[in-house]
N, CA, C and O atoms as a Maestro MAE file, in Angstrom:
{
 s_m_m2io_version
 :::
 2.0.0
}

f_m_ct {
 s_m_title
 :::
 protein
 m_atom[284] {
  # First column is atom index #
  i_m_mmod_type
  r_m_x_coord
  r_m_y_coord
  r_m_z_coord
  i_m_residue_number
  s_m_chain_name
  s_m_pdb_residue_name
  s_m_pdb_atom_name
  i_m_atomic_number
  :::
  1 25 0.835 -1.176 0.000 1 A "UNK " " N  " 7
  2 3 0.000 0.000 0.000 1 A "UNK " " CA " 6
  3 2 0.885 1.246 0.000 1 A "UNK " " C  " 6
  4 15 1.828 1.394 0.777 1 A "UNK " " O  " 8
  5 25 0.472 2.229 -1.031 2 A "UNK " " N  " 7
  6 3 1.345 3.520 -0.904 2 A "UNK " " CA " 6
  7 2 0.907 4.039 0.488 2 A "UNK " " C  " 6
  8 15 -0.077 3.822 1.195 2 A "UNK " " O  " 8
  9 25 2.198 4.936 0.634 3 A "UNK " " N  " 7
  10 3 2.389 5.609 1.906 3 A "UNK " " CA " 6
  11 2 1.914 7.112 1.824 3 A "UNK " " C  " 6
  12 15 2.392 7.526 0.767 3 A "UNK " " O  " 8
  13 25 1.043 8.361 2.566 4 A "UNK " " N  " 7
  14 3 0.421 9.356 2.253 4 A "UNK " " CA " 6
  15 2 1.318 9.976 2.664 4 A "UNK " " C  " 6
  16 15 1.981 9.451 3.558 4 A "UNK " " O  " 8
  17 25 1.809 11.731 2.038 5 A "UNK " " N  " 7
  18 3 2.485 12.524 2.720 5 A "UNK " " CA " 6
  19 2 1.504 13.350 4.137 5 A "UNK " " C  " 6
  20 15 0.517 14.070 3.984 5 A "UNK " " O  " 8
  21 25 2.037 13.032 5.213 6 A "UNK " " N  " 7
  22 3 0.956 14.189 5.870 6 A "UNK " " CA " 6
  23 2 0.890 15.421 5.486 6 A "UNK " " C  " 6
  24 15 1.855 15.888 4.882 6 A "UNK " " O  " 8
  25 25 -0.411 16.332 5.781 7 A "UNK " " N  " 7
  26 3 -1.023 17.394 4.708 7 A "UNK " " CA " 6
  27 2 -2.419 17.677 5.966 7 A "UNK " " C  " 6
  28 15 -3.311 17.028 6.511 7 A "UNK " " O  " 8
  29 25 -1.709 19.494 5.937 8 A "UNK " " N  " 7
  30 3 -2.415 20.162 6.906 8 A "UNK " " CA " 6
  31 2 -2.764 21.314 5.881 8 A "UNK " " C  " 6
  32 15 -1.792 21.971 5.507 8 A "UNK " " O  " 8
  33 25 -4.050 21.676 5.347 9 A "UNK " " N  " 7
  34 3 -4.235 22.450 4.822 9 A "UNK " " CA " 6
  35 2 -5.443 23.255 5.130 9 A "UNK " " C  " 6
  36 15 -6.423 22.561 5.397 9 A "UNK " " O  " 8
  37 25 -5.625 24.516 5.163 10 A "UNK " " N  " 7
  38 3 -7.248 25.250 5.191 10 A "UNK " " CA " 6
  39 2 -7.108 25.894 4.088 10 A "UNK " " C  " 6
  40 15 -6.208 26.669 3.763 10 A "UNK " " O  " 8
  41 25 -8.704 25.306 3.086 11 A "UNK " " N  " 7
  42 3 -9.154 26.046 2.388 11 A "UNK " " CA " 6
  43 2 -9.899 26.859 2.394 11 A "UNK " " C  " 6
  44 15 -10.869 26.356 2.960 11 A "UNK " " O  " 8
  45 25 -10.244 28.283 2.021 12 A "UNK " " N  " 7
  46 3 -11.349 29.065 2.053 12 A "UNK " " CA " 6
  47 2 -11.722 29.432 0.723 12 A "UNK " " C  " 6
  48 15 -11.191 29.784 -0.331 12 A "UNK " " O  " 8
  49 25 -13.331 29.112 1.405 13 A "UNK " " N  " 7
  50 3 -14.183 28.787 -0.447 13 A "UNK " " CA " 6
  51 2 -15.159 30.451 -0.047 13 A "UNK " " C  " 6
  52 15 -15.181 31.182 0.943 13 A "UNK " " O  " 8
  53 25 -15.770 30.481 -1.233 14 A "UNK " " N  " 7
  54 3 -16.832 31.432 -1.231 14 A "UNK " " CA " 6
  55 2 -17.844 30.591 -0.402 14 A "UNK " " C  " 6
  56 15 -17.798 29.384 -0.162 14 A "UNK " " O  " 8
  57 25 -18.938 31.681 0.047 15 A "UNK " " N  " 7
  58 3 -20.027 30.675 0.482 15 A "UNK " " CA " 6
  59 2 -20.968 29.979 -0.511 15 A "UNK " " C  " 6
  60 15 -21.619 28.943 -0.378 15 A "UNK " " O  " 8
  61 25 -20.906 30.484 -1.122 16 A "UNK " " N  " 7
  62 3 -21.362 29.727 -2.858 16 A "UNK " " CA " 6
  63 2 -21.422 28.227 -2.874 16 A "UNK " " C  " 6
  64 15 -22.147 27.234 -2.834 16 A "UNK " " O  " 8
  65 25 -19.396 28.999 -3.012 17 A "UNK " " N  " 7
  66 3 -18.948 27.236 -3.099 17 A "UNK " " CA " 6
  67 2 -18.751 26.290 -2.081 17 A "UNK " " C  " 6
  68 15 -18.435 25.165 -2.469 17 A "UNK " " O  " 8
  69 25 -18.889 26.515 -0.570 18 A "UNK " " N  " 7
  70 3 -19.002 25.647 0.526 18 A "UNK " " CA " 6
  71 2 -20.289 25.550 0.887 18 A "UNK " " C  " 6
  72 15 -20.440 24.763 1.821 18 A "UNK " " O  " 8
  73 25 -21.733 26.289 0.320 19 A "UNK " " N  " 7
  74 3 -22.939 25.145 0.529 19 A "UNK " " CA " 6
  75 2 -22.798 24.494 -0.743 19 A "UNK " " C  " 6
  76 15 -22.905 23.290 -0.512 19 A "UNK " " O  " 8
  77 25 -22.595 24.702 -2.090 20 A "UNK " " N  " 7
  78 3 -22.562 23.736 -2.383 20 A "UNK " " CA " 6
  79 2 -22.112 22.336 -2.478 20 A "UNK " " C  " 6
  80 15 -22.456 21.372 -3.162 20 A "UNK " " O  " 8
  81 25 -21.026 22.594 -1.353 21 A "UNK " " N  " 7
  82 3 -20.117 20.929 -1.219 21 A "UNK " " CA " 6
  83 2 -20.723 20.618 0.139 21 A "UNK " " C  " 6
  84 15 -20.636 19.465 0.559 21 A "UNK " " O  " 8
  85 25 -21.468 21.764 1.022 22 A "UNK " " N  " 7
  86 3 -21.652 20.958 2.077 22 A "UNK " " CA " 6
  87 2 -23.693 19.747 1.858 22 A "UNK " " C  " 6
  88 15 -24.169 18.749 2.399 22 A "UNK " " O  " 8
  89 25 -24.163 20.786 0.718 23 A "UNK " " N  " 7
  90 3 -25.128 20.151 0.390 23 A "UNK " " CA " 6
  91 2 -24.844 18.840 -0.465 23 A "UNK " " C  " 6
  92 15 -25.739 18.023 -0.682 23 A "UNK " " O  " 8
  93 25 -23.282 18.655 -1.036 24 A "UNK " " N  " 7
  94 3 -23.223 17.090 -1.839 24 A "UNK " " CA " 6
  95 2 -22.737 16.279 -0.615 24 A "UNK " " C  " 6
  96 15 -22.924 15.063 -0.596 24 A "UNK " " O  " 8
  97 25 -21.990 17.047 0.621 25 A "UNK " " N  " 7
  98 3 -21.858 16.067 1.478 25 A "UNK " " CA " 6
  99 2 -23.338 15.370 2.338 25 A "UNK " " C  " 6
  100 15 -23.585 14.284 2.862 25 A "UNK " " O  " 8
  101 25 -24.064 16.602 2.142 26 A "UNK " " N  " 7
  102 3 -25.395 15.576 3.081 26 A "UNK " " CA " 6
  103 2 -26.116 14.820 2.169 26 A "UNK " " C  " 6
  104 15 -26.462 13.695 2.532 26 A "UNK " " O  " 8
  105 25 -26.483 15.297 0.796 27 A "UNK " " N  " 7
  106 3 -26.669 13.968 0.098 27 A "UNK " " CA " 6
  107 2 -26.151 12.724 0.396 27 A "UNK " " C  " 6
  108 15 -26.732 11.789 0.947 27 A "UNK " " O  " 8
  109 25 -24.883 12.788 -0.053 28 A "UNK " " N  " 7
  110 3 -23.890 11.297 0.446 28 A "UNK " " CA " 6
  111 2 -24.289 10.877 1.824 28 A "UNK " " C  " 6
  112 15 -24.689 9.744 2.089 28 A "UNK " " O  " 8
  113 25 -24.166 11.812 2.654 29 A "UNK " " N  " 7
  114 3 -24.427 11.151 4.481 29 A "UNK " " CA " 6
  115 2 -26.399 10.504 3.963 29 A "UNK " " C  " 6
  116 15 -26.654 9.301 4.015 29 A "UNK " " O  " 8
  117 25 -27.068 11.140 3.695 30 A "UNK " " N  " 7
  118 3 -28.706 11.116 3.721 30 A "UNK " " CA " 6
  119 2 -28.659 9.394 3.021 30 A "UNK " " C  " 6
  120 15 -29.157 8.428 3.600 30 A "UNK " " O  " 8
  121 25 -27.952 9.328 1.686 31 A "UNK " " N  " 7
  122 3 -27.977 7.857 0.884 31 A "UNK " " CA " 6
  123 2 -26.822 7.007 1.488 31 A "UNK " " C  " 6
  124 15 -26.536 6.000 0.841 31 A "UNK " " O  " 8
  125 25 -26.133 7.239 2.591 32 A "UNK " " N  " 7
  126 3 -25.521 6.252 2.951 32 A "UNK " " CA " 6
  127 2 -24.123 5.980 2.577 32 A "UNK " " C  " 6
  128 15 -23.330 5.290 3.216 32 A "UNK " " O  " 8
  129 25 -23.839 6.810 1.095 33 A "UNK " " N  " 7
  130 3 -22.864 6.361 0.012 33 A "UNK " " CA " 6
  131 2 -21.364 7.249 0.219 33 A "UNK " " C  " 6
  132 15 -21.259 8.085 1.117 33 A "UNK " " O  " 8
  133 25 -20.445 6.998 -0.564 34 A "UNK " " N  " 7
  134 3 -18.791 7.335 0.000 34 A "UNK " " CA " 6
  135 2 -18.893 9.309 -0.579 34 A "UNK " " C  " 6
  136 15 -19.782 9.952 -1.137 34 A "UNK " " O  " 8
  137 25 -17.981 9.548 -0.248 35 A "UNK " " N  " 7
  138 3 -18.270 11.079 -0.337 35 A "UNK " " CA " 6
  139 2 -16.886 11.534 -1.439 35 A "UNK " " C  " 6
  140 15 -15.860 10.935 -1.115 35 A "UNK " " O  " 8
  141 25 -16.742 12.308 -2.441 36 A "UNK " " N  " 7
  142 3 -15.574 12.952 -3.058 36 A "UNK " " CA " 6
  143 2 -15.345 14.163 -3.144 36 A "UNK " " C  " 6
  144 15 -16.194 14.809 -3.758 36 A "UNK " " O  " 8
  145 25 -14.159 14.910 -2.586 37 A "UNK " " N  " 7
  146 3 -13.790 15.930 -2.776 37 A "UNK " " CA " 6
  147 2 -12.379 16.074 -3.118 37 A "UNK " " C  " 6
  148 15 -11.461 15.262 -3.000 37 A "UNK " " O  " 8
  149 25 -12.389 17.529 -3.665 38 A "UNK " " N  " 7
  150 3 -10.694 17.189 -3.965 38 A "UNK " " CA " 6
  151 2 -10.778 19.109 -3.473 38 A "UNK " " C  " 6
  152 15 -11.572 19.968 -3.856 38 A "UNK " " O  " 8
  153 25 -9.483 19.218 -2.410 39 A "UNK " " N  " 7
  154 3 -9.276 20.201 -1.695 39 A "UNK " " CA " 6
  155 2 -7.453 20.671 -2.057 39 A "UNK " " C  " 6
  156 15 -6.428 20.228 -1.538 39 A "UNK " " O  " 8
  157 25 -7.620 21.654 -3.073 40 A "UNK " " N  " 7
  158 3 -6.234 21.720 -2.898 40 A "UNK " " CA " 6
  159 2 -5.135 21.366 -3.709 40 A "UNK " " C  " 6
  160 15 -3.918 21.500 -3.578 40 A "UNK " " O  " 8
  161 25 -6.040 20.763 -4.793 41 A "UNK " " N  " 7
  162 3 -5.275 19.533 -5.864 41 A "UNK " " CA " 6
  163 2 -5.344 18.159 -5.483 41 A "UNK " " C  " 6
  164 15 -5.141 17.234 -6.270 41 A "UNK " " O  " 8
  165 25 -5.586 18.045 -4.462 42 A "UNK " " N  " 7
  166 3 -5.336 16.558 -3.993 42 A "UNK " " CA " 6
  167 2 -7.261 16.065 -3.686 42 A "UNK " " C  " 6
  168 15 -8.087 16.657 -2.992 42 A "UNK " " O  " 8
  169 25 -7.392 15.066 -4.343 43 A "UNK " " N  " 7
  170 3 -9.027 14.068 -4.572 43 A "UNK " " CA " 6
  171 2 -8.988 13.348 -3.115 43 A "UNK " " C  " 6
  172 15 -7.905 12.908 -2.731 43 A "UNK " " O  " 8
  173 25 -10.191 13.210 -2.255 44 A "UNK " " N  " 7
  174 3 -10.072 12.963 -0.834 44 A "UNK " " CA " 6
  175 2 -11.301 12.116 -1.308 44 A "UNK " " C  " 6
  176 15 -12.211 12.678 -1.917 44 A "UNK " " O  " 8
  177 25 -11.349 10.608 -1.008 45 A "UNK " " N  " 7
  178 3 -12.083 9.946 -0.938 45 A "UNK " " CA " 6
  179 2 -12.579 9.762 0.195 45 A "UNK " " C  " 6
  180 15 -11.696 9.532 1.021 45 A "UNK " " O  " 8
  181 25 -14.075 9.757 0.808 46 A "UNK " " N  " 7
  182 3 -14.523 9.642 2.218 46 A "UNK " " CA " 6
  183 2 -15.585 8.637 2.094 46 A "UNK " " C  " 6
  184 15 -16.615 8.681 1.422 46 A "UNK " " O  " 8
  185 25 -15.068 7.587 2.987 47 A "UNK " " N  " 7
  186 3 -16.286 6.259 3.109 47 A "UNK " " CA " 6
  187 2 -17.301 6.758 3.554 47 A "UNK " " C  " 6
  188 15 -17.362 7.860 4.100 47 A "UNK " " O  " 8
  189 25 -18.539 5.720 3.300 48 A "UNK " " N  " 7
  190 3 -19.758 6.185 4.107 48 A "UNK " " CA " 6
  191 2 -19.703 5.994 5.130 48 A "UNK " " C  " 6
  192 15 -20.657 6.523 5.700 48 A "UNK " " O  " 8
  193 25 -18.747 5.230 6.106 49 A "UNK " " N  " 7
  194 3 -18.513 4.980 7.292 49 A "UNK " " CA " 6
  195 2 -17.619 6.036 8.209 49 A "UNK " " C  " 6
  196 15 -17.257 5.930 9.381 49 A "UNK " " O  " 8
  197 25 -17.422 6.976 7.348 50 A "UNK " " N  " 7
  198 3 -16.709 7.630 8.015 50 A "UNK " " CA " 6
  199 2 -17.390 8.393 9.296 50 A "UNK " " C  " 6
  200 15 -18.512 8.901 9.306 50 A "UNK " " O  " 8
  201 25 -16.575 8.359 10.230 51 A "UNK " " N  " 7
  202 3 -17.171 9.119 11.763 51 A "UNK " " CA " 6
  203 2 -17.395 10.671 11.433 51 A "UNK " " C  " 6
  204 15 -16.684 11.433 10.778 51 A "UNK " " O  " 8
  205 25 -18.476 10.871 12.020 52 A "UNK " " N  " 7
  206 3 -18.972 12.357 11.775 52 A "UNK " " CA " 6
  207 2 -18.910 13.653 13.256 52 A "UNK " " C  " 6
  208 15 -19.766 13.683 14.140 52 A "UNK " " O  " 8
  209 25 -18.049 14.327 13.204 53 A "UNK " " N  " 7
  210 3 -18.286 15.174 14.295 53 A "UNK " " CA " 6
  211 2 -17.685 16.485 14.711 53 A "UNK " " C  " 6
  212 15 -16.506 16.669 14.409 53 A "UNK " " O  " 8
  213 25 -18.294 17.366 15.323 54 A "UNK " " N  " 7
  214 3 -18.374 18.686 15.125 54 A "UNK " " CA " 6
  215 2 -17.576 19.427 16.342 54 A "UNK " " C  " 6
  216 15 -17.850 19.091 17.494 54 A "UNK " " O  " 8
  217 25 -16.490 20.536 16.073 55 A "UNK " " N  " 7
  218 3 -15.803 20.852 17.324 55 A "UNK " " CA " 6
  219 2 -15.647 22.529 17.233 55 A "UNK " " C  " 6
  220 15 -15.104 23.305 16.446 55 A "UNK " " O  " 8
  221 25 -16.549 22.677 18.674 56 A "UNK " " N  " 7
  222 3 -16.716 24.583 18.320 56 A "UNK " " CA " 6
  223 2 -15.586 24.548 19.741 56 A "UNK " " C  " 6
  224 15 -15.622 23.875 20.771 56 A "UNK " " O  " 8
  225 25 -14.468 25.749 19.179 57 A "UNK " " N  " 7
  226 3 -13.595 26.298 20.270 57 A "UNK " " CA " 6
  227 2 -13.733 28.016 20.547 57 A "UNK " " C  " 6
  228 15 -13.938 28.801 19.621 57 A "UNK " " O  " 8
  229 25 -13.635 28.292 21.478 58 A "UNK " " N  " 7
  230 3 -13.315 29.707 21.882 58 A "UNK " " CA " 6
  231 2 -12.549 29.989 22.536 58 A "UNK " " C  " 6
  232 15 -12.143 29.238 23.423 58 A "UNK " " O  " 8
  233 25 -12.020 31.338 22.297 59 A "UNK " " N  " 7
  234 3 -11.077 32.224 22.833 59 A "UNK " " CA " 6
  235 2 -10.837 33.687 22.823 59 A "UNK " " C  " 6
  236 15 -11.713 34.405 22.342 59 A "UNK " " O  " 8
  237 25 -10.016 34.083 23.182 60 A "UNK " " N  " 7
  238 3 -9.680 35.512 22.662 60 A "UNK " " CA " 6
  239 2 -9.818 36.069 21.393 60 A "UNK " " C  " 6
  240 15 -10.463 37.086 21.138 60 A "UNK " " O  " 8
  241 25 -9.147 35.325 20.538 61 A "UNK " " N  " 7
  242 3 -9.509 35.758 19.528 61 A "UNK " " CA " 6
  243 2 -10.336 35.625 18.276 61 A "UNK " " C  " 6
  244 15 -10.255 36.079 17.134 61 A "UNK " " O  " 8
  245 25 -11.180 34.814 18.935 62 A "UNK " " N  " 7
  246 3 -12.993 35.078 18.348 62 A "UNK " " CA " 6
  247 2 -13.179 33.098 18.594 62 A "UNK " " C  " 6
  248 15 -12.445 32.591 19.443 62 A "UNK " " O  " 8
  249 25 -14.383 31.969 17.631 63 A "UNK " " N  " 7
  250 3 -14.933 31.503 17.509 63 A "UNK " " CA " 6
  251 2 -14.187 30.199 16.282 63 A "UNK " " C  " 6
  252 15 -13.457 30.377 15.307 63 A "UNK " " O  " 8
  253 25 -14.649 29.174 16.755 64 A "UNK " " N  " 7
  254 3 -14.112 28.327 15.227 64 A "UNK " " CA " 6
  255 2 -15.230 27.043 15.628 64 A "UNK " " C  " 6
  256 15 -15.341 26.399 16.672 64 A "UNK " " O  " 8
  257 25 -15.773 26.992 14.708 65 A "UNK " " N  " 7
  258 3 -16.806 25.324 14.317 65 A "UNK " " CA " 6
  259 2 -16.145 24.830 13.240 65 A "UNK " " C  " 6
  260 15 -15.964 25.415 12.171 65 A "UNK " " O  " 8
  261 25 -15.657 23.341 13.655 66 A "UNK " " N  " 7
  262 3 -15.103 22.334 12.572 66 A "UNK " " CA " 6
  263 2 -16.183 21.601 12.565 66 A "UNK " " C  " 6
  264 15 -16.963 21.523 13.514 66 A "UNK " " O  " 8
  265 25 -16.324 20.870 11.223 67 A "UNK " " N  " 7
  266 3 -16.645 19.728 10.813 67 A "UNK " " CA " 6
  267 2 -15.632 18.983 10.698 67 A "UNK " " C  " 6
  268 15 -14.498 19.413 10.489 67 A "UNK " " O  " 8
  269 25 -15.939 17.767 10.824 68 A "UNK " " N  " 7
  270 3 -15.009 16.702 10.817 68 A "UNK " " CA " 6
  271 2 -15.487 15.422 10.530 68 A "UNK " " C  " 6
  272 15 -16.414 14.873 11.126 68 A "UNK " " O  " 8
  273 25 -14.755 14.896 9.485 69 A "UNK " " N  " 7
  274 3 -14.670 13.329 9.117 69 A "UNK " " CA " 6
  275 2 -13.709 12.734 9.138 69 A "UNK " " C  " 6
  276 15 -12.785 13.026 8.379 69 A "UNK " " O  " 8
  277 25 -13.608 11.426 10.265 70 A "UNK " " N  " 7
  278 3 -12.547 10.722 10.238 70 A "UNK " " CA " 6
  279 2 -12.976 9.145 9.771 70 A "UNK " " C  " 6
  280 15 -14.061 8.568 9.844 70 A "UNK " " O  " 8
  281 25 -11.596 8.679 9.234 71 A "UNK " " N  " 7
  282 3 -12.003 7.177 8.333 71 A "UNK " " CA " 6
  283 2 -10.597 6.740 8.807 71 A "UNK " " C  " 6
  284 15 -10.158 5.632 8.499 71 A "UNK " " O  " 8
  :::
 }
 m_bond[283] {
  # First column is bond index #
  i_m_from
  i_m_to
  i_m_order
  :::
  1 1 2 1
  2 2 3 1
  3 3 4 2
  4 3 5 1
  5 5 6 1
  6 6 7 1
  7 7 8 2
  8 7 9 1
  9 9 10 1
  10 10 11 1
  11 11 12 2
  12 11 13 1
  13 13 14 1
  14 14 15 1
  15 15 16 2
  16 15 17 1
  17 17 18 1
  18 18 19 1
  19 19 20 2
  20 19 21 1
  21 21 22 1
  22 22 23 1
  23 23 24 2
  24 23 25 1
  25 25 26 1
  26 26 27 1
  27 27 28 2
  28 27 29 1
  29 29 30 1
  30 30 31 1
  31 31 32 2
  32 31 33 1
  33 33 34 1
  34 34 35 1
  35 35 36 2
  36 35 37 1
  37 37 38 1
  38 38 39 1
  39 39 40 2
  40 39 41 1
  41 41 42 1
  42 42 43 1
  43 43 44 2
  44 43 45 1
  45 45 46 1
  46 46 47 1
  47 47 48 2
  48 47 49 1
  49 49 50 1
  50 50 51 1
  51 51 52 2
  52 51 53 1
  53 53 54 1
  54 54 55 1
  55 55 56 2
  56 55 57 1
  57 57 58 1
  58 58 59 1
  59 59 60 2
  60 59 61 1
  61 61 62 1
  62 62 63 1
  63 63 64 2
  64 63 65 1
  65 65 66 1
  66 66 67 1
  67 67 68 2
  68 67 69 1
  69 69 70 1
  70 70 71 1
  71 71 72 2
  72 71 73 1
  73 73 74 1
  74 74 75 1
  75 75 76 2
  76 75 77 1
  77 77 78 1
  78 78 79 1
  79 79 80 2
  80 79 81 1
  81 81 82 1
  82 82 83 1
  83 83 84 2
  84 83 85 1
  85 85 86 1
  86 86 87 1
  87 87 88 2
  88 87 89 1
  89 89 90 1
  90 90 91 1
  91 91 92 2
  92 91 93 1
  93 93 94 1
  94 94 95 1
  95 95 96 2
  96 95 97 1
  97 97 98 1
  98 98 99 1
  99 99 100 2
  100 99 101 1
  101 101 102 1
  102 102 103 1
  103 103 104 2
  104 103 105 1
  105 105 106 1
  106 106 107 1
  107 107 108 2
  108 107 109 1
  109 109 110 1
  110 110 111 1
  111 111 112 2
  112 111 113 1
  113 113 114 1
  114 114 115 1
  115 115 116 2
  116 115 117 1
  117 117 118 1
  118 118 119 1
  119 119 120 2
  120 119 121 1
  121 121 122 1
  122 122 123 1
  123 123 124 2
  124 123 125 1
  125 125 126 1
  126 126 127 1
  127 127 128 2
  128 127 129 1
  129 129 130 1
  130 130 131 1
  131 131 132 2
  132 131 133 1
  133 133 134 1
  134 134 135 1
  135 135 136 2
  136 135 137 1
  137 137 138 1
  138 138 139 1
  139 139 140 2
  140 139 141 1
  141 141 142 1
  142 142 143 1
  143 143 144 2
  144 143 145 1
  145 145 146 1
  146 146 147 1
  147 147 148 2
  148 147 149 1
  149 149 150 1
  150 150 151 1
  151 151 152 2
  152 151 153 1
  153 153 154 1
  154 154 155 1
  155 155 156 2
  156 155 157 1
  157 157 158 1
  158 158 159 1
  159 159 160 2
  160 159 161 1
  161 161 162 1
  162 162 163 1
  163 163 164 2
  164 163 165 1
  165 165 166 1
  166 166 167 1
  167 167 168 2
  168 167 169 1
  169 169 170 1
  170 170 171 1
  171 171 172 2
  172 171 173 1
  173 173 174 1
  174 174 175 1
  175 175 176 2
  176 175 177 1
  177 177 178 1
  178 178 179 1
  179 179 180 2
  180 179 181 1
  181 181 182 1
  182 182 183 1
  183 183 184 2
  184 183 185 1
  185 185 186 1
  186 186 187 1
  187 187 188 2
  188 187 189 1
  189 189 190 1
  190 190 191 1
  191 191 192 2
  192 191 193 1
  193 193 194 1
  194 194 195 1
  195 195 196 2
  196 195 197 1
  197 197 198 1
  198 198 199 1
  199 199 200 2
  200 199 201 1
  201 201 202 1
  202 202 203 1
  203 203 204 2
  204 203 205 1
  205 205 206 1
  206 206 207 1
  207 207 208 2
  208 207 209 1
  209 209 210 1
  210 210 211 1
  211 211 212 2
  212 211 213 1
  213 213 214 1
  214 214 215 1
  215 215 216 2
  216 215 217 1
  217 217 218 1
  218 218 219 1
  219 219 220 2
  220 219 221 1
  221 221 222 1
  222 222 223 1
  223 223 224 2
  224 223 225 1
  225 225 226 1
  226 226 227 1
  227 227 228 2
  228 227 229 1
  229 229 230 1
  230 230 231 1
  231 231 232 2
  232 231 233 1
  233 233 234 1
  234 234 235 1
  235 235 236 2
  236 235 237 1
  237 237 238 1
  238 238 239 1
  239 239 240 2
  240 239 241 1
  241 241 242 1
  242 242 243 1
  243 243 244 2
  244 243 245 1
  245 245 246 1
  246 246 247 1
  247 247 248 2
  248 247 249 1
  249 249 250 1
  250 250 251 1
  251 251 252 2
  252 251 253 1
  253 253 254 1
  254 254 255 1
  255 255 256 2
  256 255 257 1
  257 257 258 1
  258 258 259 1
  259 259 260 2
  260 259 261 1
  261 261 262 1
  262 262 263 1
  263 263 264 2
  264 263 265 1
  265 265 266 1
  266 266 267 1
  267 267 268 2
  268 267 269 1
  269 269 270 1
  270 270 271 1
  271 271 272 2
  272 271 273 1
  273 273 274 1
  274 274 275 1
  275 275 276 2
  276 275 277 1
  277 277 278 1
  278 278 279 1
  279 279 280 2
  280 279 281 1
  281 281 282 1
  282 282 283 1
  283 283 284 2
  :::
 }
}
């Protein structure tokens, strides 16, 4: 099995373009089925099994809500 480089990246989309990927991700979650995105140049395949979960932090210098999928 190839080996992945680790890869820490944030993208920022228009809001345009992040409901529209967050509405193909709930399709995929709603039918059960694997999820595709490609962030960056790099194609991110996400099982339907993947764990789903959400992490709001605060601080000084303001607010952050992640989504998160881990496989």
């Amino acid at each position: 099995m190839t080996e992945k480089a680790e890869r820490d990246i944030e993208k920022i989309y228009s809001n345009k373009d992040f409901a529209a990927k967050l509405r193909r991700l709930a399709d995929a979650l709603e039918e059960g089925t694997a999820f595709e995105i490609q962030v960056a140049g790099e194609r991110i395949y996400i099982p339907a099994t993947a764990e789903i979960s959400m992490e709001h932090e605060r601080s000084d210098d303001g607010e952050e809500l992640e989504f998160q999928l881990k496989w």
